[in-house]
C-alpha positions as a LaTeX table, in Angstrom:
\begin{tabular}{lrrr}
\hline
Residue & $x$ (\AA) & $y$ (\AA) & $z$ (\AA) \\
\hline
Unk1 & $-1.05$ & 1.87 & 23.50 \\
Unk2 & $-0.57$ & 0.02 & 20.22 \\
Unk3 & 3.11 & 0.90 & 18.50 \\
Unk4 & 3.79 & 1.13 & 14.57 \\
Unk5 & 6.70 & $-0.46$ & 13.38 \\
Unk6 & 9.05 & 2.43 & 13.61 \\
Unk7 & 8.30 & 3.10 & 17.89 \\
Unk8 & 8.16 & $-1.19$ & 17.98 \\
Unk9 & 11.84 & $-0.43$ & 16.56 \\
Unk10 & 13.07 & 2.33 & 18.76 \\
Unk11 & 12.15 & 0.45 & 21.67 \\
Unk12 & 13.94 & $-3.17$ & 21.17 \\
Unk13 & 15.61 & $-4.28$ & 24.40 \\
Unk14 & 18.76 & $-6.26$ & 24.67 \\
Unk15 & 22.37 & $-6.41$ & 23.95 \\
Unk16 & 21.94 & $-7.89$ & 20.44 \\
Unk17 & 21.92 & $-6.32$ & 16.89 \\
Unk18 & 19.18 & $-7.35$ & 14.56 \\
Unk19 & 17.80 & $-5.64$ & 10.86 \\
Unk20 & 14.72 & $-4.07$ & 10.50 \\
Unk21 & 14.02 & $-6.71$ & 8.62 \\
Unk22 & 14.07 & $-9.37$ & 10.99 \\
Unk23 & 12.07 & $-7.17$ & 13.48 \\
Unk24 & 9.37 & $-6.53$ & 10.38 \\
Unk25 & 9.15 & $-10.48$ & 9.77 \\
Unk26 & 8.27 & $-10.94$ & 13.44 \\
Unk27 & 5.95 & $-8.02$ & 14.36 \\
Unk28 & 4.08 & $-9.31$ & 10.89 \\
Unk29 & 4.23 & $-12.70$ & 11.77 \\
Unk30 & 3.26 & $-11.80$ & 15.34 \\
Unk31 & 0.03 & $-9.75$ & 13.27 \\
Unk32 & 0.80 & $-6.65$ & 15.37 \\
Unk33 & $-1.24$ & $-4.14$ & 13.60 \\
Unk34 & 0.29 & $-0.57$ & 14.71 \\
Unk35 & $-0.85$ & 2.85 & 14.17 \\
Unk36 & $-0.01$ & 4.31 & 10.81 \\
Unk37 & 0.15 & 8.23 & 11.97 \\
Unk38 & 0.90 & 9.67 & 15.33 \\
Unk39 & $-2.04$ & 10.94 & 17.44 \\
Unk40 & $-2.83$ & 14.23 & 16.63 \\
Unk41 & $-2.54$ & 14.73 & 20.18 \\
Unk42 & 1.23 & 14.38 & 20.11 \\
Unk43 & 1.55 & 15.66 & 16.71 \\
Unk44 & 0.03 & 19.07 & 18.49 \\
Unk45 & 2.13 & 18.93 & 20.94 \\
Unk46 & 4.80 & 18.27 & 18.84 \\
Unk47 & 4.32 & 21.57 & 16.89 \\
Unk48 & 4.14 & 23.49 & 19.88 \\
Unk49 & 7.58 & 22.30 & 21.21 \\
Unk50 & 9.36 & 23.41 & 17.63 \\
Unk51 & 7.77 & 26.46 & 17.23 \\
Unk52 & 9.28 & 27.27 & 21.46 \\
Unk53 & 12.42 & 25.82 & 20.43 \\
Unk54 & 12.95 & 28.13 & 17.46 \\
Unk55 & 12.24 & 30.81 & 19.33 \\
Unk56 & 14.50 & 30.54 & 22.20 \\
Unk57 & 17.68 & 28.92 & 19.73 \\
Unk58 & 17.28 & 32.36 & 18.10 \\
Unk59 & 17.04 & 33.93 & 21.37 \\
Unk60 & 20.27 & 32.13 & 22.70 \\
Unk61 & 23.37 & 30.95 & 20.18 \\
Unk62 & 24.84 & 29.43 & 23.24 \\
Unk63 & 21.99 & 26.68 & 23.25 \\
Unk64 & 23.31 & 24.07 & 20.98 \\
Unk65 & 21.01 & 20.89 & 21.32 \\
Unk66 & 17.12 & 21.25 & 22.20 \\
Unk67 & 15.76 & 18.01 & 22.46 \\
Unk68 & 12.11 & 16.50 & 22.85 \\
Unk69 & 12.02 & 14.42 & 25.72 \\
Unk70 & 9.20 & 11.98 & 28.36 \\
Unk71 & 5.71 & 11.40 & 26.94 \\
Unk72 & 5.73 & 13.09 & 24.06 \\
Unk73 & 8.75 & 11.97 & 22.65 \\
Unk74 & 7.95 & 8.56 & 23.33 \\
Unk75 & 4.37 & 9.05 & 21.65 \\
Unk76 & 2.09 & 8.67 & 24.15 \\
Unk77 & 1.46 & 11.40 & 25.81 \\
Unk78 & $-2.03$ & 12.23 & 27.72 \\
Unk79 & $-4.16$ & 15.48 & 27.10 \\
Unk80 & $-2.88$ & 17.47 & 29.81 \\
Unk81 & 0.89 & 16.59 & 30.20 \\
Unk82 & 3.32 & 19.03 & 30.07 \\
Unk83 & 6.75 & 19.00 & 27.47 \\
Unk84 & 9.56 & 17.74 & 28.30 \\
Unk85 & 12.65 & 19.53 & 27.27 \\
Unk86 & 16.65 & 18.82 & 27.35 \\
Unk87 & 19.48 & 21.54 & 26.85 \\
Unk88 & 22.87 & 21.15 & 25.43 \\
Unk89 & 24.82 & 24.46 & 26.01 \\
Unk90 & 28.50 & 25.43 & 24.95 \\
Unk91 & 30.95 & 25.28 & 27.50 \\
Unk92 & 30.43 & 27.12 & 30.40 \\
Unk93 & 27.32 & 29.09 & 29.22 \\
Unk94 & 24.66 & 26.37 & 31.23 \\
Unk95 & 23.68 & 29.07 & 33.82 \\
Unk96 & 24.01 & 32.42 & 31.49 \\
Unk97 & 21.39 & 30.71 & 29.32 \\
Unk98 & 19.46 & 29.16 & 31.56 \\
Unk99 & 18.93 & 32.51 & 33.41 \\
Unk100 & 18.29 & 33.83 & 29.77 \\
Unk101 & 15.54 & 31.15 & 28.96 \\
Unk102 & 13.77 & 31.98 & 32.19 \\
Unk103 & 13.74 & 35.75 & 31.44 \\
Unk104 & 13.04 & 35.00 & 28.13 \\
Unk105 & 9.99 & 32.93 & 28.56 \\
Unk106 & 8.14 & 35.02 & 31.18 \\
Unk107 & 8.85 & 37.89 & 28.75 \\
Unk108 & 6.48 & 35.88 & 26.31 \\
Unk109 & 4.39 & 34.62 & 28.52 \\
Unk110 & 5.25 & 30.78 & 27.63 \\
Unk111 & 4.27 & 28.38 & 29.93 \\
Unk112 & 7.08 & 26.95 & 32.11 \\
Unk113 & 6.88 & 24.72 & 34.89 \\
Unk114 & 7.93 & 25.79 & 38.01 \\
Unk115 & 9.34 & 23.60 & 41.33 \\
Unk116 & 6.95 & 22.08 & 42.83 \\
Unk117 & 3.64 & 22.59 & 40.77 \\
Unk118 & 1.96 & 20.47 & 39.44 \\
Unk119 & 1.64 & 19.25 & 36.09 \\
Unk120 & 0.06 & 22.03 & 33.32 \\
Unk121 & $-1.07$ & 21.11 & 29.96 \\
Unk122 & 1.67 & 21.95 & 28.03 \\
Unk123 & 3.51 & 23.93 & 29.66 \\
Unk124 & 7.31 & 23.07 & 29.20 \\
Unk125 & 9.79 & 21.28 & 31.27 \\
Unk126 & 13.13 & 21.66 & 31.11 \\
Unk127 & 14.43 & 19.32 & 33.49 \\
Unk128 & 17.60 & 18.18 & 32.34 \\
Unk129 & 20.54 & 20.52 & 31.55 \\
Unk130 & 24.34 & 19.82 & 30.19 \\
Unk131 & 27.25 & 21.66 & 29.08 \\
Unk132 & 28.58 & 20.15 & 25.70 \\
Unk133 & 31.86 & 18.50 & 27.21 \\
Unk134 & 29.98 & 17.22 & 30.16 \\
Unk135 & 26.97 & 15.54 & 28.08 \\
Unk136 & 27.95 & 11.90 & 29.63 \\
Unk137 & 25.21 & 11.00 & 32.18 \\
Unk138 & 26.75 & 10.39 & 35.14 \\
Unk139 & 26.48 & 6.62 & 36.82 \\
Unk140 & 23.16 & 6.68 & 38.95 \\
Unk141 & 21.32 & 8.33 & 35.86 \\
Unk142 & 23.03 & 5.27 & 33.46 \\
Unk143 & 19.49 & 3.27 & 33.98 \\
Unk144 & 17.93 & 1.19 & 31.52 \\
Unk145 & 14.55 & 3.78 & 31.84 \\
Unk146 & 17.37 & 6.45 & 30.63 \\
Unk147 & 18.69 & 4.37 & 27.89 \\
Unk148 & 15.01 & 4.40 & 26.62 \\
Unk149 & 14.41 & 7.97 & 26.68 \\
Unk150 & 17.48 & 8.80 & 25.07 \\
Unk151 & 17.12 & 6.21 & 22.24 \\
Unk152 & 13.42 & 8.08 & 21.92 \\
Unk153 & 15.02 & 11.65 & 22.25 \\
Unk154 & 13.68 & 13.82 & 19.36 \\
Unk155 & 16.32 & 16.77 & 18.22 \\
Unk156 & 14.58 & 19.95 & 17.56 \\
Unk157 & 17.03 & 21.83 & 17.39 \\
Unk158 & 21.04 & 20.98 & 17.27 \\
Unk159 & 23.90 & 22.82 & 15.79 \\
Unk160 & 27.43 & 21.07 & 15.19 \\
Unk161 & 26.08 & 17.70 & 15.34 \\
Unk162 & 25.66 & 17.85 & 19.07 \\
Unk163 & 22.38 & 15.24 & 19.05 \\
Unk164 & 25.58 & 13.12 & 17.46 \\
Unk165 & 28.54 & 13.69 & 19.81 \\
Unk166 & 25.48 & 13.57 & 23.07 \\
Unk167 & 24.83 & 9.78 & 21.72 \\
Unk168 & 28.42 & 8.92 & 21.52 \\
Unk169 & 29.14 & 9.91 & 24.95 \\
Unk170 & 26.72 & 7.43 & 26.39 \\
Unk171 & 27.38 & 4.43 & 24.77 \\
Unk172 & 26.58 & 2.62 & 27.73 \\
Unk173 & 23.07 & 2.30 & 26.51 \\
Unk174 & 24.38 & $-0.14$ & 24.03 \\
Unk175 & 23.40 & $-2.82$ & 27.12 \\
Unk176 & 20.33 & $-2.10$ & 27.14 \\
Unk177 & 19.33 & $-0.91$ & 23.61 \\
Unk178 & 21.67 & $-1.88$ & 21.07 \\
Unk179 & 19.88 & $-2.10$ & 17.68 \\
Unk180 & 18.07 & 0.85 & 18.12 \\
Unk181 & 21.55 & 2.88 & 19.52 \\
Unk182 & 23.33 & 1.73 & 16.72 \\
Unk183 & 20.89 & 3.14 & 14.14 \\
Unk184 & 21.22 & 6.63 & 16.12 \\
Unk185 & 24.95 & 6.54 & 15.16 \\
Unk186 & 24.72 & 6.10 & 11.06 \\
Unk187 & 25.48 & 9.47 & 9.83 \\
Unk188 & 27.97 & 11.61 & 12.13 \\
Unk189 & 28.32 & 15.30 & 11.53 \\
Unk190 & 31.05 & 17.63 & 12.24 \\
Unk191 & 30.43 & 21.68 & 12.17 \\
Unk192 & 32.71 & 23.93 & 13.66 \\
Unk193 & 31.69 & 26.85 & 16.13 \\
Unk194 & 33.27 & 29.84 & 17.92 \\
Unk195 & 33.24 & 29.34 & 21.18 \\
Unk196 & 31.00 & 32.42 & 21.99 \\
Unk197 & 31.83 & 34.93 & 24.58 \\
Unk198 & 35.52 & 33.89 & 25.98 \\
Unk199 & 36.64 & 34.37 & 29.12 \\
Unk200 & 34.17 & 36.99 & 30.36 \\
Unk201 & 31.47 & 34.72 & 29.49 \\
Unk202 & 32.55 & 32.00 & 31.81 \\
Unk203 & 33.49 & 34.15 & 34.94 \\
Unk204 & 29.61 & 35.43 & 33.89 \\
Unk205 & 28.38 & 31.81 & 33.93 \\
Unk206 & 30.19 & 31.29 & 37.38 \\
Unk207 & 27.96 & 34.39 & 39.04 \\
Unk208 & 25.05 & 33.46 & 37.45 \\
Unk209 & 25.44 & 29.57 & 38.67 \\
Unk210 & 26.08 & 30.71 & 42.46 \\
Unk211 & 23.25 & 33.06 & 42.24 \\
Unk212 & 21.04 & 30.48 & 41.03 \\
Unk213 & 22.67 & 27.76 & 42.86 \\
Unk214 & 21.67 & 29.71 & 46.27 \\
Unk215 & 18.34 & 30.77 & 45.32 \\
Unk216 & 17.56 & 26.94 & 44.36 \\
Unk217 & 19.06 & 25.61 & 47.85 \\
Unk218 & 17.05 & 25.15 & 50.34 \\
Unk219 & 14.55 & 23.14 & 47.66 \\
Unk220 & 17.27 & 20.45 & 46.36 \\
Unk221 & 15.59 & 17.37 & 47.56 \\
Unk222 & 16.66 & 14.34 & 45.13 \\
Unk223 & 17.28 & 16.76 & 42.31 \\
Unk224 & 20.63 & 17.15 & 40.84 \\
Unk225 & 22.44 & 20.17 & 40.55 \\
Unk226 & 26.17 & 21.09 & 39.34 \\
Unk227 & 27.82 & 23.61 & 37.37 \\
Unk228 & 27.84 & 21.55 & 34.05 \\
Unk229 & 24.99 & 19.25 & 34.57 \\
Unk230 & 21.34 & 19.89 & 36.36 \\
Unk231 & 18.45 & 16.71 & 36.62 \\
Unk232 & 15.18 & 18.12 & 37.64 \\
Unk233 & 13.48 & 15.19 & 37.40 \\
Unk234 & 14.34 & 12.53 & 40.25 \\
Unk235 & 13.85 & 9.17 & 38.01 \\
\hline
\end{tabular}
């Protein structure tokens, strides 16, 4: 795949800062010649991954960072991959609106990838799920792959400057990925938000997590699964 300047950018390894213009002087000097537009492949897919995260932000308050993730994000995505999604929820609402997305999606008949299928053309994979004060990736998923993928993350939708606060909680990318995190973190936004339905909505998010939790069971392989933090993929 050949890279424009910009994905060249977003995907410089190492501990140390440099300016775009130092990377520019390089890659030109190197005669890299890079795409100027984004397939229209991605760009299609691209479209189709706002338009479902509109619909299900409207759907849900409690979802407050929707974020383009895997092939797509990164810009290279093949014909018949599916979308990869990440959820930020408020504060113990991860289960109440993930149980909402599901019955919200098969209500409009939007594509969703279920466990163990295979791969759809776009059909939508949310595989990774966190609660807003539990947004730090725990140790095992701290990998330089993850640093990548976050640094490539596209926001589609995020209210309060989550996207911001998600970044600064795993600043151990920094190892792996420091010009590119430190670009991430120019502009920092603050919002404030009610905090939604109280304490009946977290002894709701408790029932709906053990109900879920059992129902998923017996299929937890590699997979992670806790009350403020899911990984459905195994990388």
């Amino acid at each position: 795949m050949c890279l424009n300047e910009n994905q060249l950018w977003d995907r410089l390894m190492g501990p140390n800062i440099f300016s775009k213009k130092e990377v520019l002087r390089v890659v030109r000097k190197m005669r890299v010649v890079g795409e100027k537009q984004k397939n229209e492949r991605v760009r299609k897919k691209e479209r189709v991954a706002r338009k479902m995260a509109k619909m299900i932000s409207k759907n849900d308050k409690n979802l407050l960072l929707v974020g383009l993730t895997g092939s797509v994000a990164a810009g290279n995505c093949k014909r018949n991959d599916d979308i990869d999604v990440l959820i930020v929820t408020r504060k113990n609402r991860l289960w109440l609106s993930r149980l909402r997305l599901k019955w919200f999606l098969r209500k409009n008949r939007v594509g969703c990838r279920k466990y163990g299928e295979r791969r759809k053309k776009d059909d939508f994979c949310f595989n990774m799920w966190l609660e807003e004060d539990s947004s730090r990736l725990p140790r095992e998923k701290r990998t330089e792959k993850s640093a990548v993928d976050m640094i490539l993350l596209k926001p589609l939708i995020d209210r309060g400057g989550v996207y911001e606060k998600f970044m600064r909680e795993n600043r151990w990318a920094e190892k792996w990925v420091a010009t590119p995190y430190r670009e991430k973190l120019k502009t920092e936004k603050k919002v404030k938000r009610d905090e939604g339905l109280g304490q009946g909505g977290k002894l709701l998010n408790y029932l709906a997590f053990g109900i879920q939790y059992l129902y998923m069971w017996p299929k937890i392989e590699r997979e992670k699964v806790e009350r403020k933090r899911v990984f459905f993929h195994q990388g």
